[in-house]
N, C-alpha and C positions, 0 to 999 in steps of 0.2 A: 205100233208102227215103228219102225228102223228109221233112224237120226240121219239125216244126210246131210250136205254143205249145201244150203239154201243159197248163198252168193255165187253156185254153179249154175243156177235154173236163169231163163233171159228177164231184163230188169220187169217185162210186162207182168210176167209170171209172179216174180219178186213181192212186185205192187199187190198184185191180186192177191193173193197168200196173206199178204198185211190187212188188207181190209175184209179180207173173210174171217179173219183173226178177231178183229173190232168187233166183226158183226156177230161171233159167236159171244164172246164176252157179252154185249150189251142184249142180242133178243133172248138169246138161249141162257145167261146167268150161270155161263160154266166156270168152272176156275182155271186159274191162271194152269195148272200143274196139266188139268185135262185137254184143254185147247192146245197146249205143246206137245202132247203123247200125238191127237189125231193130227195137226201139223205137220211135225216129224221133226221138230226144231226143239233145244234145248229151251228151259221152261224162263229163264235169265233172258233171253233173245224175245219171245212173245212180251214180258216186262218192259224190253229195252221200247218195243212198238209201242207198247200202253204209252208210254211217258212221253213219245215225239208224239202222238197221236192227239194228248192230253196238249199239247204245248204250245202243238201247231197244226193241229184238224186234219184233218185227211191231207193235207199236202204235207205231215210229217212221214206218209206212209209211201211214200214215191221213194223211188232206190234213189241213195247219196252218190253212188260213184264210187272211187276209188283214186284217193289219196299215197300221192310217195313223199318220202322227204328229198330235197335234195340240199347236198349238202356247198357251204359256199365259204371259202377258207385255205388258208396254207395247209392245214393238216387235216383232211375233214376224217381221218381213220380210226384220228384218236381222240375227236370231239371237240376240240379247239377251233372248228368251224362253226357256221352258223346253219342249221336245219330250217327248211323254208318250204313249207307246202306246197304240192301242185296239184291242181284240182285236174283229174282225167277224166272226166264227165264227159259223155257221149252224146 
């Protein structure tokens, strides 16, 4: 299967993909390399699930959003400002 940018598909989607991901892992005993072929996601990206998944259960598998920096400062072009998160969660 062909790799595509999983952060295009809607967060429901996202989610479900995550936990059908867990669920092949855990009933099926596939490995990490083969669950990201049928996926279609890089095999590093199904790891990154394992680990939030491990860390904080099923509600690590819910999409995060999508983070900007903004910057706060006289010169924020050349880093001399301060970078400060903003969470654009839906």
């Amino acid at each position: 299967m062909e790799k595509f940018d999983a952060r295009k598909l809607p967060r429901d989607a996202q989610d479900e993909m995550r936990r059908q991901t867990m669920r092949m892992r855990e009933e099926l005993k596939l490995f990490w390399k083969a669950i990201a072929k049928v996926v279609g996601v890089h095999v590093s990206t199904v790891i990154g699930w394992s680990k939030r998944y491990s860390m904080e259960g099923s509600k690590g598998l819910k999409s995060e959003g999508a983070w900007s920096p903004l910057f706060v400062g006289a010169d924020a072009d050349f880093g001399s400002g301060m970078a400060i998160a903003l969470d654009h969660r839906g």
